[in-house]
DRENLOTOR-58449 format. One record per residue: z negated, x, y of N, C-alpha, C, O in turn; residue in one letter; residue number from 1; chain. Coordinates in steps of 0.001 Angstrom, whole numbers, plus 500000, padded with zeros to 6 digits. Atoms other than C-alpha are relative to their C-alpha. Layout:
> Z:X:Y:Z:X:Y:Z:X:Y:Z:X:Y:A:NUM:A
...
This chain:
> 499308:499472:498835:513284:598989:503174:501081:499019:500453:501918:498579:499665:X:1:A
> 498783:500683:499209:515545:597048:505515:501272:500466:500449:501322:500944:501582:X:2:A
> 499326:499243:499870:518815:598200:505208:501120:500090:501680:501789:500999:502171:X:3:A
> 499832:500324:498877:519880:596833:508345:499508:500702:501236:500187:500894:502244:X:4:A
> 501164:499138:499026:516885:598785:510361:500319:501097:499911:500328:501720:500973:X:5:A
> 499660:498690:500333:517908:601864:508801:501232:499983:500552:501344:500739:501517:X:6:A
> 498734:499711:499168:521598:601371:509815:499972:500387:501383:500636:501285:501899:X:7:A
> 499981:500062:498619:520611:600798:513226:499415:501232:500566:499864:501859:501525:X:8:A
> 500572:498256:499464:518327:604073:513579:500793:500852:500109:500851:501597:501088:X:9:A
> 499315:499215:500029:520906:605780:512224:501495:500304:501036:502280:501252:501040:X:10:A
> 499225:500313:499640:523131:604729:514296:499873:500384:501390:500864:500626:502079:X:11:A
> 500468:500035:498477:521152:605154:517719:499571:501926:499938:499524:502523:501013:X:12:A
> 500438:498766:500311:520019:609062:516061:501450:500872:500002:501530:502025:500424:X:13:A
> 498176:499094:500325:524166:610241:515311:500802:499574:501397:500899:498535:502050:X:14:A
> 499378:500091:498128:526127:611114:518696:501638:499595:499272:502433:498675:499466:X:15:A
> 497969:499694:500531:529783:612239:516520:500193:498843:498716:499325:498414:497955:X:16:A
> 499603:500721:501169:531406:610126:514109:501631:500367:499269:502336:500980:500071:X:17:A
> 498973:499423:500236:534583:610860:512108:500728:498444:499933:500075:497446:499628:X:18:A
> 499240:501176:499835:537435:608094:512518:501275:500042:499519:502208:500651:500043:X:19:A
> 499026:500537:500385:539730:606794:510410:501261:499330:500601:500896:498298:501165:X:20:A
> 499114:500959:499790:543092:605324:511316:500919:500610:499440:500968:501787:499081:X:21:A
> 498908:499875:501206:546385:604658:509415:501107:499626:501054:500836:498774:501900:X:22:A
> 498430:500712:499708:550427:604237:510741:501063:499844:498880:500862:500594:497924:X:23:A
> 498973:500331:501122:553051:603353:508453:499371:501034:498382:500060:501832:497746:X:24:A
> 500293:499593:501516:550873:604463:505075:499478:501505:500390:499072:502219:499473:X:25:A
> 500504:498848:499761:549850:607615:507056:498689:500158:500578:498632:499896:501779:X:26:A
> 501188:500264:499548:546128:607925:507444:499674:501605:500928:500083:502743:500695:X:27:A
> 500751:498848:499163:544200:610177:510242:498823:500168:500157:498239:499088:500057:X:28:A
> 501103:500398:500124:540958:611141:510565:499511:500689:501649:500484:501314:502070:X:29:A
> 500255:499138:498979:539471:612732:513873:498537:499710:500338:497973:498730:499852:X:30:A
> 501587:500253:499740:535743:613116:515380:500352:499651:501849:501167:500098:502656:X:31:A
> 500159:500707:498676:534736:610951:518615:498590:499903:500184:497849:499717:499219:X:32:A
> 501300:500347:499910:531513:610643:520295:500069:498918:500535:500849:498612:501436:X:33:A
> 499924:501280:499932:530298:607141:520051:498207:499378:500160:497119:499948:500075:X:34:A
> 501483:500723:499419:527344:604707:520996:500156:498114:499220:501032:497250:499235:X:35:A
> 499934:501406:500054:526218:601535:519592:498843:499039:500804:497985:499225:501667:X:36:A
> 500876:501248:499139:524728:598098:520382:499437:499058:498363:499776:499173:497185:X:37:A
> 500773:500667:500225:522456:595636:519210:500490:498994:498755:499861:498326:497934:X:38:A
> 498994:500923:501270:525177:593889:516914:500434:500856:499253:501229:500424:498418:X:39:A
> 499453:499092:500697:525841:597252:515421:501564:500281:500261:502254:500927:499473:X:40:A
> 498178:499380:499807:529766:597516:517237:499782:501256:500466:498919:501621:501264:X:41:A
> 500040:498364:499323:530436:601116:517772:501380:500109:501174:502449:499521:501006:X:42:A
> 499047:500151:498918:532488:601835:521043:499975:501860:500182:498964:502543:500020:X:43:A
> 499701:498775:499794:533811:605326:521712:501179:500036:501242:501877:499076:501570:X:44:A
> 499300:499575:498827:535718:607052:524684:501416:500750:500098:501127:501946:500049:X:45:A
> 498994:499001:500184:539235:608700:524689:501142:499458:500632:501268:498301:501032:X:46:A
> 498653:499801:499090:542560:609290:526293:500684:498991:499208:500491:498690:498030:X:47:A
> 498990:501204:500403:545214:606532:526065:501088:500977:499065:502130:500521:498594:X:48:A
> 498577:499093:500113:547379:609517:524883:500016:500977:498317:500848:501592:497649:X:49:A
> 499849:499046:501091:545664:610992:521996:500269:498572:498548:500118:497357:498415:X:50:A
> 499374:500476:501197:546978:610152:518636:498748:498472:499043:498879:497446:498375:X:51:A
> 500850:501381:500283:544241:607754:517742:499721:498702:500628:499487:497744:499891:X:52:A
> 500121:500912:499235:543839:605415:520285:501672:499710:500206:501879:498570:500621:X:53:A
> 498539:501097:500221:547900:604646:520110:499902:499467:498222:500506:498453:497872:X:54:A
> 500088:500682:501377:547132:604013:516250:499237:498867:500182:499544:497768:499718:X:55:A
> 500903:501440:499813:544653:601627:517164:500871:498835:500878:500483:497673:501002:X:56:A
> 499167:501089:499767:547364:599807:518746:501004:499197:499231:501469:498069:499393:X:57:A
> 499202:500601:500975:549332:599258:516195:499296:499487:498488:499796:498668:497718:X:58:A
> 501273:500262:501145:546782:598804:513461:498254:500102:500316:497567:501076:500623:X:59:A
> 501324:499775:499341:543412:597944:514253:498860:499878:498794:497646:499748:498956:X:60:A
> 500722:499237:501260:542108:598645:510830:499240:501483:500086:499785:502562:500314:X:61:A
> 500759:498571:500090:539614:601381:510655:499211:500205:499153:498840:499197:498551:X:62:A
> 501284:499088:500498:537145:603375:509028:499138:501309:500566:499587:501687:501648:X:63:A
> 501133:499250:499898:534665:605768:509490:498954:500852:499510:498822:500504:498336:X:64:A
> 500997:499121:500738:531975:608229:508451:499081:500747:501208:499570:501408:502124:X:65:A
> 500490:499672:499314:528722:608978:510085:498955:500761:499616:497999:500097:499215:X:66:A
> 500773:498925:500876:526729:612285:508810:499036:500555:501126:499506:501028:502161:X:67:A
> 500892:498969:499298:523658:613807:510431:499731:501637:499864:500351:500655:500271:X:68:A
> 500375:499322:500010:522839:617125:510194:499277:500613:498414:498122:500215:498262:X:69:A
> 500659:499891:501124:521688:618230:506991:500339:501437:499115:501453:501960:499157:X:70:A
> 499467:498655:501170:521490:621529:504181:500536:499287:498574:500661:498064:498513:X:71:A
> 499576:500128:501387:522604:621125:500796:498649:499763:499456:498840:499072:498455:X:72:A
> 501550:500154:500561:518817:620881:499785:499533:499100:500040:498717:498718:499201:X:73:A
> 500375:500921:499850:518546:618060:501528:500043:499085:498884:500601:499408:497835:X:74:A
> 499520:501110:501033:518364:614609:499582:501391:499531:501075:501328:499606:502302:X:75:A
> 499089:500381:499159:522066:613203:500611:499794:498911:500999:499155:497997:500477:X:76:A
> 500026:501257:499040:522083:610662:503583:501311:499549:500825:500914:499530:501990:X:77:A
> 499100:500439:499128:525270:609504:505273:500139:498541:500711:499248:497719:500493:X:78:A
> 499756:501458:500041:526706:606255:506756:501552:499911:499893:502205:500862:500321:X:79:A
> 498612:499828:500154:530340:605161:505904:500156:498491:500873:499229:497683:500935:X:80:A
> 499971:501647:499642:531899:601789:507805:501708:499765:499504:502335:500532:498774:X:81:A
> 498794:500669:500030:535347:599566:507922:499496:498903:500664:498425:498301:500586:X:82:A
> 499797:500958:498743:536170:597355:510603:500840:499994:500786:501641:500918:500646:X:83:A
> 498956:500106:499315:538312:596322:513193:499605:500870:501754:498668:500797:502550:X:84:A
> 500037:499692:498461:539145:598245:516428:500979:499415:501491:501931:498635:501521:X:85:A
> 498980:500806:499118:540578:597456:519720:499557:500839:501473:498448:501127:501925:X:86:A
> 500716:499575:498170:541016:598999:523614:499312:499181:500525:499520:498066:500047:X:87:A
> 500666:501347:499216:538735:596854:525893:500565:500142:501012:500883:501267:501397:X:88:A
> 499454:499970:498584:540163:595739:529130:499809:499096:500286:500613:498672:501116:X:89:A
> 500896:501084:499086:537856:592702:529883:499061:500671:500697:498679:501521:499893:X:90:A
> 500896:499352:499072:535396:594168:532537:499091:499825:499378:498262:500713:499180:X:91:A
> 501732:500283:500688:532661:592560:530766:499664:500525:499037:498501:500926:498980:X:92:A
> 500112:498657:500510:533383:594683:527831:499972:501206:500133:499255:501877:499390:X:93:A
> 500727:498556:499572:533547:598026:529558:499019:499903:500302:498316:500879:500038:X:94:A
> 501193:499868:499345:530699:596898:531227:498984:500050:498881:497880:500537:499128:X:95:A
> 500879:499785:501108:529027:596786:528010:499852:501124:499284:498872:501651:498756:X:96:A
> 499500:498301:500929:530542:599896:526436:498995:500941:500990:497925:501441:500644:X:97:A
> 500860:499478:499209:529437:601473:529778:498352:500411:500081:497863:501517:500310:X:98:A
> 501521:500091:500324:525567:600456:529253:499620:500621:498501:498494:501118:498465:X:99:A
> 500313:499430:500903:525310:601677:526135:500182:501301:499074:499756:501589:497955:X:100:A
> 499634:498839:500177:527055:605120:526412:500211:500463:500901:501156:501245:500801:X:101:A
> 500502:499105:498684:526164:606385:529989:498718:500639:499509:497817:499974:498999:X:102:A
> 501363:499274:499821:523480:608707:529801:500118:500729:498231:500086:501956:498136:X:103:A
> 499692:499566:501045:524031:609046:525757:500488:501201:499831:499977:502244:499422:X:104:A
> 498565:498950:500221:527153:610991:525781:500429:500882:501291:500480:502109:501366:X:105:A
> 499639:499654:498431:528187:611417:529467:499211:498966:501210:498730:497851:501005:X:106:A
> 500531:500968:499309:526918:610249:532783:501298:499118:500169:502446:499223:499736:X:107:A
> 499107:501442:499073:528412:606948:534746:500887:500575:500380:502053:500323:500078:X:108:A
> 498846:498895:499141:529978:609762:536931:501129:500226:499534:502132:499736:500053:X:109:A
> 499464:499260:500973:531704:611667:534215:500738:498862:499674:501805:498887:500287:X:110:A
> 499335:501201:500342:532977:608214:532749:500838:499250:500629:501634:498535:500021:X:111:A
> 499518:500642:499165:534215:606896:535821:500899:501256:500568:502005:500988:501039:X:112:A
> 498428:498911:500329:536338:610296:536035:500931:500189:499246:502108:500342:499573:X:113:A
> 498997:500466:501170:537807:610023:533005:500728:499324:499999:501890:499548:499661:X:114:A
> 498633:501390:499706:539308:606568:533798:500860:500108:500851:501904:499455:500859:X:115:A
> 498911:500056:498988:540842:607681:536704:501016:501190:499998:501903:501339:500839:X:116:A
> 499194:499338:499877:542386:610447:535652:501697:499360:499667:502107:498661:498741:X:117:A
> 498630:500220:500601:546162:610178:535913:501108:500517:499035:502046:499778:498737:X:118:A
> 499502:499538:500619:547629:612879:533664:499282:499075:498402:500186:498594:497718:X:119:A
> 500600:500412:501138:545526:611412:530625:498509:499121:500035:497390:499584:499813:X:120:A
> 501189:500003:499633:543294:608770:531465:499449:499034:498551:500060:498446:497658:X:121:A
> 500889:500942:501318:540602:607035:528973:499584:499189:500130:499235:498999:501295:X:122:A
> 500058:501136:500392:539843:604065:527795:498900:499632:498959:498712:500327:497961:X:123:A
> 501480:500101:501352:536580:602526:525668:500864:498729:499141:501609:497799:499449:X:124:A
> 499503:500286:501096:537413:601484:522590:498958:499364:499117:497832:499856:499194:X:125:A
> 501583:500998:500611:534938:599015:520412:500661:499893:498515:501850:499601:498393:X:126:A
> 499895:500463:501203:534857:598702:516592:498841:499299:499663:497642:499505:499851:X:127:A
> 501130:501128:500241:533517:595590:515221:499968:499877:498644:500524:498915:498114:X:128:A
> 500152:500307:500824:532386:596547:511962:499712:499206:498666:498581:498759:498474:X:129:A
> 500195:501344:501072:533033:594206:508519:498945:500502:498751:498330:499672:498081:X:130:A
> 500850:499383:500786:531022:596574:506296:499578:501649:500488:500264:502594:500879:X:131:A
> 500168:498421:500258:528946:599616:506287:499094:500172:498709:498279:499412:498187:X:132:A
> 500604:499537:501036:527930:601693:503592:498742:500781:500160:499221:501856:500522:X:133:A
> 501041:498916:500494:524568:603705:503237:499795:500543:499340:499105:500017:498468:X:134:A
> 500490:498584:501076:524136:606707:501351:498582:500097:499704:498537:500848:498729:X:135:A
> 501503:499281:500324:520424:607292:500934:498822:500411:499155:497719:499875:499041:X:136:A
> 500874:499958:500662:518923:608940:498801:498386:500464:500206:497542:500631:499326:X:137:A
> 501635:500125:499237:515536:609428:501206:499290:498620:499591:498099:498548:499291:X:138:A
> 500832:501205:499524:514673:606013:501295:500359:499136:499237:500025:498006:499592:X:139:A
> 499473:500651:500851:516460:604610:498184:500604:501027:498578:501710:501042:498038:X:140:A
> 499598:499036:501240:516307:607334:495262:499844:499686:498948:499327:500355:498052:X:141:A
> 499768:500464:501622:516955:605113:492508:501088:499389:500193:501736:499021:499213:X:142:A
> 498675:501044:499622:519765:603238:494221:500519:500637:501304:500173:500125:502369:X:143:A
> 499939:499915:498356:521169:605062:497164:500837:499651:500910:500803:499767:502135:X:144:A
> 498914:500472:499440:524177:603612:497617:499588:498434:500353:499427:497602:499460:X:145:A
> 500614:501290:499883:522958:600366:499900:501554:499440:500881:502319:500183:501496:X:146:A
> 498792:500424:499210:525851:597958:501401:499794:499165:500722:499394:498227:500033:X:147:A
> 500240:500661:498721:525426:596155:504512:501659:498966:500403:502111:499237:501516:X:148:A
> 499140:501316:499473:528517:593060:504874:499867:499503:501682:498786:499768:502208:X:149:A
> 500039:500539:498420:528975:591599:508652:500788:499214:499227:501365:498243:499718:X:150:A
């Protein structure tokens, strides 16, 4: 199995993700819906205002955890990451974020409302993962813990 191939399914199959960030030794965790690309960066959508996206300004250390759907019966499967985040505000990066989480999550429309709101408006946000972890014991039940490096 290619653990790489599997990341990427999993990756294009999971809408929510749970997100790590830390301020002065204080860690947070919160859920965002997110979209990736072809290099495996995950980019997500949110208000300049909520408590995560000002952490990501001051620390652009992150983590992550990305779980599908599953019973207790199941065999376990997750994905875990760490990597760096950051707002985008080169055009050519929204424009990328854009393409690969219109239609996903929200339309163009919807997205292009968001930014303009003025009480709380949002901003795409890109993490450029240094590791992810794989859980799987589907597709690796003698070893399921697989680790993927960038």
């Amino acid at each position: 199995m290619d653990v790489r191939k599997l990341i990427e399914a999993y990756l294009q199959e999971a809408k929510l993700m749970q997100l790590a960030t830390s301020i002065d030794n204080q860690p947070w965790v919160c859920s965002v819906w997110f979209a990736s690309d072809e290099d495996l960066n995950i980019y997500w959508f949110s208000s300049t205002k909520r408590r995560h996206s000002k952490e990501v300004m001051h620390n652009q250390r992150v983590a992550g955890a990305i779980v599908l759907p599953q019973t207790p019966k199941d065999p376990p499967r997750g994905l875990q990451f760490q990597g760096t985040a950051e707002e985008l505000s080169k055009q050519e990066d929204i424009n990328k974020a854009i393409s690969v989480y219109k239609g996903r999550i929200f339309s163009k429309e919807d997205i292009e409302e968001f930014m303009s709101l003025k009480d709380h408006p949002h901003k795409f946000y890109r993490i450029k993962p240094t590791q992810f972890v794989l859980f799987d014991a589907v597709n690796f039940p003698d070893s399921s813990r697989q680790q993927l490096n960038l």
